[in-house]
C-alpha positions, 0 to 999 in steps of 0.5 A, spaced: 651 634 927 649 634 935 654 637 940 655 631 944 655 635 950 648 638 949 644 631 948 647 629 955 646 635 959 638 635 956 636 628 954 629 630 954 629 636 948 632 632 944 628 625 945 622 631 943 625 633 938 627 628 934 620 625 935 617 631 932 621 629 926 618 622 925 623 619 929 619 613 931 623 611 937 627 617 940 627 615 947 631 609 944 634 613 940 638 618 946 639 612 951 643 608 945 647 615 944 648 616 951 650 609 953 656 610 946 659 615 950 658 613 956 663 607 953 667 611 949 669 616 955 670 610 960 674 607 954 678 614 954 679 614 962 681 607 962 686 607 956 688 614 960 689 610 967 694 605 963 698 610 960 700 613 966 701 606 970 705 605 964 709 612 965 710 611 971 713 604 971 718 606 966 721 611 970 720 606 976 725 601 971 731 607 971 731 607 979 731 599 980 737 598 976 740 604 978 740 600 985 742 594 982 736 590 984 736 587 976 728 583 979 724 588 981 727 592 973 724 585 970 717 585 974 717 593 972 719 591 965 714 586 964 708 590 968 710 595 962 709 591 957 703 588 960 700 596 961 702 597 952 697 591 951 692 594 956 693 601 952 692 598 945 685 595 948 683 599 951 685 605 945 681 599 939 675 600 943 675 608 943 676 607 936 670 604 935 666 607 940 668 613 937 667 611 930 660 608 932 658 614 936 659 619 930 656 614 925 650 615 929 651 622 930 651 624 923 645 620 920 640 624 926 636 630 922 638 637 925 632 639 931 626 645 928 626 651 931 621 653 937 616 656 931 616 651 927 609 648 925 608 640 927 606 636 922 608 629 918 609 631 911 606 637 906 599 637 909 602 640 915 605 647 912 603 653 913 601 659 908 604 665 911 604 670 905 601 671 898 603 676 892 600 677 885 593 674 882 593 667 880 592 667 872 585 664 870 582 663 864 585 663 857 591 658 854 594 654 860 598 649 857 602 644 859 610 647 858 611 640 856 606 641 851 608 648 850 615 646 848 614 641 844 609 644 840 614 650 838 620 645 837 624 647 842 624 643 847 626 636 846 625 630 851 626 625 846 633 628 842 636 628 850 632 620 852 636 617 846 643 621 849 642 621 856 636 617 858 629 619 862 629 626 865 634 629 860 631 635 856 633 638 850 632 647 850 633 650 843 632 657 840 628 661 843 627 657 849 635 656 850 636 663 850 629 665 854 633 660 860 639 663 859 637 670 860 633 668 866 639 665 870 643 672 869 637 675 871 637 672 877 645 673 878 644 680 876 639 682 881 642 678 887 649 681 886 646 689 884 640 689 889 642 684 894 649 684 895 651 678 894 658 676 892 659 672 885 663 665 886 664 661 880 665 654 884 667 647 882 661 643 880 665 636 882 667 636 889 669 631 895 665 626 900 668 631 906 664 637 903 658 632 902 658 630 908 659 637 911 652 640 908 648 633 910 648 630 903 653 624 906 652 619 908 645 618 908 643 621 902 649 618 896 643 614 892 640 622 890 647 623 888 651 623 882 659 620 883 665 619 878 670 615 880 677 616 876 685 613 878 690 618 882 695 618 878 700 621 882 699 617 887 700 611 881 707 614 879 709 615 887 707 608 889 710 605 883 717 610 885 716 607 891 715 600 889 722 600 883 725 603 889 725 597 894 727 594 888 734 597 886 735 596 893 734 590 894 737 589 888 743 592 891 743 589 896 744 582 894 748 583 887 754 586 892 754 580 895 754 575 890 759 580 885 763 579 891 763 570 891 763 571 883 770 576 884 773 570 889 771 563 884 772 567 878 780 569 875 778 571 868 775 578 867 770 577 861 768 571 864 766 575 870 762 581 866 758 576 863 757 572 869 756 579 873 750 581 868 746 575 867 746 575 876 743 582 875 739 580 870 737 574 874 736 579 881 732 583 877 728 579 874 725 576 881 725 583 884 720 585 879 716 578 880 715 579 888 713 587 887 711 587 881 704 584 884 704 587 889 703 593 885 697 590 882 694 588 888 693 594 891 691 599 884 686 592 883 684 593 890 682 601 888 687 604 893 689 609 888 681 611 887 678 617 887 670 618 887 668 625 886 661 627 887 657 632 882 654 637 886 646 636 887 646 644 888 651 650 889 650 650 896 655 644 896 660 648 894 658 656 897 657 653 904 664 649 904 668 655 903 668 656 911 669 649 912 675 648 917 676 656 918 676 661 923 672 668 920 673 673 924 666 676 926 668 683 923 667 679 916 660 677 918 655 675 915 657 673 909 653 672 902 655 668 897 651 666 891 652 662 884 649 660 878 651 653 877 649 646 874 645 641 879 645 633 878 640 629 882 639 622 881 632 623 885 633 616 886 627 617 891 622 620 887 620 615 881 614 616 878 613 624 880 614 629 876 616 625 870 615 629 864 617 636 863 621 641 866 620 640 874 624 634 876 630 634 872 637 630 873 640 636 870 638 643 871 641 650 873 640 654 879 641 660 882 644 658 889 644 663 895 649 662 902 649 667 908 654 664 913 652 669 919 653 669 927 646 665 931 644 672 934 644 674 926 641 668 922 633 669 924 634 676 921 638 673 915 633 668 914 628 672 913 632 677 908 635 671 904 627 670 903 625 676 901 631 676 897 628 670 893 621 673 893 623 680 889 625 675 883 619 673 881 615 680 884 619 682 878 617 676 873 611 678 876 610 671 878 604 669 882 607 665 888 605 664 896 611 664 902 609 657 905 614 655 912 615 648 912 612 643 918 617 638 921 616 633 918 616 636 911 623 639 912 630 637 910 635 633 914 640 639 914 635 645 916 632 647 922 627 652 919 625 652 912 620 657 907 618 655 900 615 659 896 611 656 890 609 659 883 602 658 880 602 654 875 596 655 870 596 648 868 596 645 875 591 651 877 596 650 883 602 652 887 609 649 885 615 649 890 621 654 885 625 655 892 626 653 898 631 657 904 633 654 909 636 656 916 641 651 918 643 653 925 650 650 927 648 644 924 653 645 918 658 648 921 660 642 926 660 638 920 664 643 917 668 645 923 667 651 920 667 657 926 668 665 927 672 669 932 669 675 936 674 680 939 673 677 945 672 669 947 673 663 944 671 661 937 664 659 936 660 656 930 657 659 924 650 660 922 649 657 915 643 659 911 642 657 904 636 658 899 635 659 891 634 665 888 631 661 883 631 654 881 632 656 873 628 650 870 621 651 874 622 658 873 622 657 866 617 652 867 613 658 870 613 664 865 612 659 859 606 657 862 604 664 866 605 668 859 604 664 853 598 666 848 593 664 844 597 662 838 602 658 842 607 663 844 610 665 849 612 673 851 617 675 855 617 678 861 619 686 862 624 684 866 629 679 861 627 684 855 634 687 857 636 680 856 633 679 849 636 683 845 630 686 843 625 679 843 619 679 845 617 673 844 619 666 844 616 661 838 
């Protein structure tokens, strides 16, 4: 989210900096948000005007009838109610305004940091750094192929289950994956100090939006939707509420006429019942619908989205608080289940491990002050780097262009693990400084000792996507009988394995 105030006091750094991220018209652009808030905030003053004519006449009205002068009370009365429309016109158009202008606000992509690189896609990134010694020569099968040769990886079991870009991990291979999520925590929370969370996977639209996922990316995500049924139940005692007071209502007056024409006691219970069971028979019909209508039309809705990362989660732990300063940086980190739809990305990556709708991932988070976040951007990235150092995993640190970064960041490194039967590099993580671009969204803010309270930074990365990590070591440390030796560093995990298949 873009503080309104700085795109108005510089147009022009926003016009660059949205044109270097593929805006293809961003003068246009500004000029269609500044004029939105232009008319918002003539809205505001004339709604603000009225109001205070209004305020004005109503006190007026008093001192006129105090005098007796029962003509100038009419004109002032009706002045009044004349300055009430004006206040809900006036109020209609800076709801929509107001709403137009967030709208907007919220679907531009955050402005590159000064030191990021130019570009349009891919081919613009920039290699920074380089460790270990790409393997060449000797068996460089597919993991694909790999897997399923040993019977551990099942593409066709999960296809007939859940459909394309589902895998099935069994044996040896479930266990190598799942001693490489624990590694990846271990290592970050005993070497790196960051704190374990163990977060909800299925999450609200106000935390998508908060990290950037809504509005402009729903068709990438995975939502459900179920029925409040506390709502149902408070709605319906509601609804059989009215009921049994209309129902009283009525069925006093017409006990009352009964009582008045009819002499006879059980000729006046009977006919005392058959009126109430009559009364609420049509009480019944008349809300009854009513109730349905509004759970048919979905008012008792919930949609919920599965988290397409941990960052979703870790980052709205902040969201709409106040941190002391003293309590910053915080470090987060979560080995969470992911789910995509990767709606944008058919025909890419379709076989195997790399492109997943489903996958682990160990997530990093760093809420830290602005004059911290540079610093934290580059720990948080060594931080992933050490993972594979330790699995001795060839990779190179690649800084993202502007046009290859995600709508969020403001700064971004990847880093790629070699992948023998690509003979290339392959993104395993991306970290990513956000600015305060999440925490406006958020309003997720700190407190120095002194001063008002201000936005946080928020930082997010992997450390690592456990899928292509997997992907990376059975590709990197398969043999020539076909099997796959444990790195030194998950041995611990194994309980003594050494090899897988």
């Amino acid at each position: 989210m873009h503080d309104i105030r700085a795109i108005r006091d510089t147009p022009g750094h926003f016009v660059a900096g949205w044109s270097s991220r593929g805006v293809e018209d961003a003068q246009a652009l500004v000029d269609q948000i500044l004029n939105l808030d232009t008319e918002l905030r003539a809205a505001q003053t004339a709604g603000q005007e009225a109001l205070a004519k209004r305020n004005a006449a109503s006190k007026l009205i008093g001192a006129a009838m105090g005098r007796k002068d029962m003509e100038e009370a009419d004109r002032l009365k009706a002045e009044v109610e004349t300055l009430k429309g004006d206040i809900a016109g006036h109020g209609e158009i800076e709801a929509a305004k107001g709403k137009a202008l967030r709208d907007l606000l919220a679907a531009q992509k955050n402005l590159a940091a000064d030191d990021v690189p130019d570009g349009e896609d891919e081919a613009g990134n920039v290699e920074t750094a380089r460790w270990g010694t790409p393997r060449v020569g000797g068996p460089a099968k597919d993991h694909a192929d790999l897997g399923e040769a040993m019977g551990l990886l099942d593409f066709e079991a999960a296809a007939r289950m859940s459909g394309a870009r589902f895998a099935v991990l069994k044996g040896g291979l479930a266990r190598l994956e799942r001693a490489v999520g624990q590694f990846m925590l271990d290592v970050q929370t005993t070497e790196h100090g960051y704190l374990e969370v163990n977060p909800p996977y299925l999450v609200r639209d106000e935390a998508m939006f908060g990290t950037g996922q809504l509005p402009k990316f729903e068709e990438d995500l995975f939502s459900t939707k179920t029925s409040d049924r506390d709502a149902i139940r408070a709605d319906a005692s509601a609804t059989a509420k009215i009921s049994r007071q209309k129902l009283v209502a009525e069925a006093s007056e017409i006990v009352g006429a009964l009582q008045a024409t009819i002499s006879d006691e059980a000729d006046l219970r009977l006919a005392i019942q058959g009126a109430i069971e009559q009364l609420t028979e049509i009480a019944h019909d008349e809300e009854y619908p009513k109730f349905l209508a509004r759970l048919e039309a979905g008012q008792f809705d919930v949609k919920r989205y599965l988290i397409p990362t941990a960052e979703v989660s870790l980052t709205n732990l902040v969201r709409e608080q106040i941190t002391p300063e003293e309590e910053l940086p915080l470090r987060l980190t979560a080995l969470t289940p992911c789910f995509r739809a990767e709606a944008g990305s058919a025909g890419r990556d379709t076989r195997g491990l790399i492109r997943q709708h489903q996958f682990h991932k160990v997530e990093l988070v760093s809420i830290t002050t602005p004059d911290q976040s540079d610093a934290e951007h580059e720990r948080m990235t060594t931080c992933a780097e050490a993972v594979l150092r330790k699995l001795e995993l060839p990779y190179r640190r690649m800084l993202l262009c502007k046009g290859d970064m995600g709508f969020s960041a403001r700064k971004t490194f990847d880093l790629e693990v070699w992948l023998p039967s690509q003979g290339t590099y392959r993104e395993i993580s991306s970290v990513s400084n956000c600015g305060d671009f999440q925490a406006r969204r958020m309003d997720a803010r700190f407190k120095r000792k002194e001063g008002k309270p201000e936005f946080v930074h928020t930082l997010n990365g992997s450390g690592l996507a456990v899928g292509r990590t997997l992907v990376a070591i059975m590709e990197n440390y398969q043999d020539e009988n076909g099997r796959i030796a444990v790195p030194a560093a998950l041995l611990p995990y194994m309980s003594g394995t050494t090899h897988v298949g």
